[in-house]
Structure formats: structure tokens, C-alpha cells
C-alpha angles and dihedrals in degrees: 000000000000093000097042094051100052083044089065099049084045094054091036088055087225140116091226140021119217102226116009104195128201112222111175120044110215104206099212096064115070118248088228093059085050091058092046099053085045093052087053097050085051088048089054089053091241086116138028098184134018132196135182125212123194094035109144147146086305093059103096123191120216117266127253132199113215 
């Protein structure tokens, strides 16, 4: 997600995109370690929104233990 992001600000010749959207759910990855990618690439002002398409039932968040 990384290089394709950058990929993207390269070939838009700009520092930030407006909305970076997600459109194919890998469901090996976590959705939470998706967020959290997508929190740090907010935090270093490359994004200012994020979205995610595709995301269904399958889609399982990690488990935490409270």
C-alpha cells in the first residue's frame, strides 16, 4: 500500500491526496493493521481521508483480549 501510494503523489505531481481509497481487501492482513497504516500516513500529512470498498462479512478483525 506504501508503494503505491507514493506511486500515486509522484504521478499526481502533489505532497497529499485528498481521499486515498482502498479498493481490494486482502484477507490475510487485518483490517485493524490497515487502519493503522492508514492513521500514520494521515499523521504524516500524505492523506487527509481514507475509505475502504469490498469490505464484507469475510472481512475479520484481530482479536483482542480486554
Amino acid at each position: 500500500m506504501k508503494k503505491s501510494l507514493e506511486g500515486s503523489l509522484k504521478r499526481l505531481k502533489t505532497d497529499y491526496i485528498d481521499l486515498y481509497y482502498l479498493h481490494r481487501v486482502d484477507p490475510n492482513v487485518p483490517i485493524e493493521d490497515i487502519a493503522y497504516l492508514m492513521k500514520n500516513c494521515i499523521k504524516q500529512v500524505k492523506i487527509k481521508h481514507w475509505g475502504i470498498s469490498e469490505a464484507g462479512i469475510e472481512t475479520k478483525p484481530m482479536q483482542y483480549v480486554l
